[in-house]
C-alpha positions in Angstrom: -11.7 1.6 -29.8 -12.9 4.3 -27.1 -14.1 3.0 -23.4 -16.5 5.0 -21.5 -15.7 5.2 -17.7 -19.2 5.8 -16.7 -19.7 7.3 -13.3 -19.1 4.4 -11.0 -15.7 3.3 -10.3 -17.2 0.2 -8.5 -19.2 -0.8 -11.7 -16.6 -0.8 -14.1 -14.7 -2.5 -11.5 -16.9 -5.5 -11.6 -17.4 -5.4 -15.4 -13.7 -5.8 -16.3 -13.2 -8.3 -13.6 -15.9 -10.4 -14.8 -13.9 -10.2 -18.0 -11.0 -11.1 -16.6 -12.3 -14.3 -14.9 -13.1 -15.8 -18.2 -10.0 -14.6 -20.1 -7.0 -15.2 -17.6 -5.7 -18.4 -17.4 -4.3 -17.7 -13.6 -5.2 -15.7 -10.6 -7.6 -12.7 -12.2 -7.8 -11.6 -8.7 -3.8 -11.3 -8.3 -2.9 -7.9 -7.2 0.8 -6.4 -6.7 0.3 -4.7 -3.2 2.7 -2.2 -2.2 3.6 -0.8 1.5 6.1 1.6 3.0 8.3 1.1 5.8 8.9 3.5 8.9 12.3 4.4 6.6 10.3 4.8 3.5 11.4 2.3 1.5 8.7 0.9 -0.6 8.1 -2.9 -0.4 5.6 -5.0 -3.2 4.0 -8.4 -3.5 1.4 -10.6 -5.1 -1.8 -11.1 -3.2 -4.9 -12.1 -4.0 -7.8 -9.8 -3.4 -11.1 -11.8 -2.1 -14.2 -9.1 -2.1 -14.6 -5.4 -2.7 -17.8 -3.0 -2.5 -18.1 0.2 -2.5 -16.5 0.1 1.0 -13.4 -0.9 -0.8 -10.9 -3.9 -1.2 -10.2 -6.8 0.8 -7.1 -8.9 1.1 -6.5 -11.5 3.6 -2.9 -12.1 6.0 -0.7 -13.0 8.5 -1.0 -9.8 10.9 2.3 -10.7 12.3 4.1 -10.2 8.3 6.3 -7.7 7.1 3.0 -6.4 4.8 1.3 -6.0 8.1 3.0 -4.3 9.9 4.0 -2.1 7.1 0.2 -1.6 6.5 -0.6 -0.7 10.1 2.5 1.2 10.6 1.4 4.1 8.0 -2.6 3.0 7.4 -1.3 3.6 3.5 -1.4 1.3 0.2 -1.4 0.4 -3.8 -2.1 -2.0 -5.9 -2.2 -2.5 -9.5 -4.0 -5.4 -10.8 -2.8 -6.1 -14.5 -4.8 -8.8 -17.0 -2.3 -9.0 -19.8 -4.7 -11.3 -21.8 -7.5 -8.0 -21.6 -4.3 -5.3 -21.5 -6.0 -3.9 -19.0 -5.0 -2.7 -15.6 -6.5 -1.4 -12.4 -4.4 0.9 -9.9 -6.1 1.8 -6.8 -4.9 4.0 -3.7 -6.0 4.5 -0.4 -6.2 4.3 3.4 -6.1 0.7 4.9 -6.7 -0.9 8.1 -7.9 -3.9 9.6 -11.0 -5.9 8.6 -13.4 -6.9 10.7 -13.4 -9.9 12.9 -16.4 -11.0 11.1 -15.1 -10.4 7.3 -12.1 -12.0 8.8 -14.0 -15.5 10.2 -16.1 -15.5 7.4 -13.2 -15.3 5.0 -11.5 -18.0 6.7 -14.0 -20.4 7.4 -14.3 -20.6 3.6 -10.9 -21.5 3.2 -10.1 -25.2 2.7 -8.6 -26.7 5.4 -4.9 -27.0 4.3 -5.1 -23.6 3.7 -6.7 -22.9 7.6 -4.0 -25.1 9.2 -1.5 -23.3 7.0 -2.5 -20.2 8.8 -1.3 -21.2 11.6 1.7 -23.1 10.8 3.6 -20.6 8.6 5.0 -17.5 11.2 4.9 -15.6 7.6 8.1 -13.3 7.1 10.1 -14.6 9.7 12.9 -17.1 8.8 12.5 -20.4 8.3 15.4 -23.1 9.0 13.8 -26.1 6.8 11.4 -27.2 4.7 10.7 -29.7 7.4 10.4 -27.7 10.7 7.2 -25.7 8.5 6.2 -29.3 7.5 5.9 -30.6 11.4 3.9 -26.9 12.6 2.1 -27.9 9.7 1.4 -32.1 10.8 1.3 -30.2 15.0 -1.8 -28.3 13.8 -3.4 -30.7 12.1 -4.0 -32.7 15.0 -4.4 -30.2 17.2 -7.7 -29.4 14.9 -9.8 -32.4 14.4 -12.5 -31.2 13.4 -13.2 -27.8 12.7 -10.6 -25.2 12.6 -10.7 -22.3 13.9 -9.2 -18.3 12.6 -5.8 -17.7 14.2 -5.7 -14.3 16.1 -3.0 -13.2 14.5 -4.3 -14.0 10.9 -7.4 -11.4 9.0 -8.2 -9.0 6.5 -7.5 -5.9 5.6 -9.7 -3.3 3.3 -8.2 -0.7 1.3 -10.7 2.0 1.5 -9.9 3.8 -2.3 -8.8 7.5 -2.7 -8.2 7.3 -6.5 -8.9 4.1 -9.0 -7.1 4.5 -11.9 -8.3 2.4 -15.3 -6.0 1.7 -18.3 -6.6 -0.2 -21.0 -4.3 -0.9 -23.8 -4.6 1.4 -27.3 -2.9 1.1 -30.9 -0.3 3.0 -31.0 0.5 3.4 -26.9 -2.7 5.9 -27.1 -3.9 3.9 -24.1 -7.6 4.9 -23.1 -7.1 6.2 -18.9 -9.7 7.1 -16.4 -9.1 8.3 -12.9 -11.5 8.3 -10.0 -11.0 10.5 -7.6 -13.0 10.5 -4.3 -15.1 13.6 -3.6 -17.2 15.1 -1.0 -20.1 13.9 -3.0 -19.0 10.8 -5.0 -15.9 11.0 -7.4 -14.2 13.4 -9.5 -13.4 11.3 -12.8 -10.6 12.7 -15.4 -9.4 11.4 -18.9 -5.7 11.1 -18.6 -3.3 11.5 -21.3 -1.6 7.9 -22.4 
């Protein structure tokens, strides 16, 4: 079966991960995120991206991680988001940067709160000596925030603002049906891409 990629990356976007929310079992917004080092060396992980519009994708961190500083080091990044239950994927490239502070305490302040004290217990990336010194930063901020808690400064977004969005979905045969958007001067460049 033939897809159609339309004309708006954004669009199709939203259609196959509406797709994917009632298919995958897991995570549908899971996304392998890669980064670069100063040396070059590429780096990947699983994160979950939170919103996207047509000023692109947003993740949420730890500023003071490896990721980050990877991320604000070259302004670069990937992902690939894969739904093996659709056989479908979603590669995106692009220039990143910071969020907002206001995408960034909105985000947060609809966390739950073991995920809000989390963020500023864990110093994420750095090394860890027990289970139970994380455990007592964790029990430390709890009462430190009685009530409500609020964003750490070293904890926001980022938004991966898309040069190219790749789609792939699985054909018989490995003749897989591929679209790329490219962005253009005046919207996107879309190609059919050999399997």
């Amino acid at each position: 079966m033939e897809i159609s990629a339309g004309t708006d990356p954004f669009e199709l976007f939203q259609t196959w991960f509406d797709e994917a929310v009632t298919a995958e079992i897991n995570d549908p917004d899971a996304i392998a995120l890669a980064s670069v080092n100063a040396d070059g060396m590429p780096s990947v992980r699983m994160v979950l991206l939170r919103q996207w519009s047509e000023d692109g994708f947003l993740f949420f961190t730890n500023y003071q991680s490896r990721k980050s500083g990877e991320l604000l080091a070259t302004g670069k990044a990937a992902f690939c988001m894969h739904w093996k239950s659709l056989r479908k994927q979603v590669r995106v490239t692009g220039q990143v940067g910071k969020a907002t502070a206001a995408q960034s305490d909105a985000y947060f302040n609809s966390r739950g709160r073991g995920s809000q004290i989390g963020a500023w217990a864990s110093a994420q990336s750095q090394p860890l000596g027990s289970r139970a010194e994380l455990m007592a930063q964790v029990e430390a901020h709890d009462k430190k925030f009685p009530d409500a808690v609020t964003r750490p400064p070293h904890w926001g977004g980022f938004c991966l603002v898309p040069e190219e969005i790749e789609f792939w979905a699985d054909g018989e045969h490995r003749l897989h049906d591929r679209f790329r958007f490219t962005r253009a001067d005046s919207g996107w460049d879309i190609q059919r891409l050999n399997p």
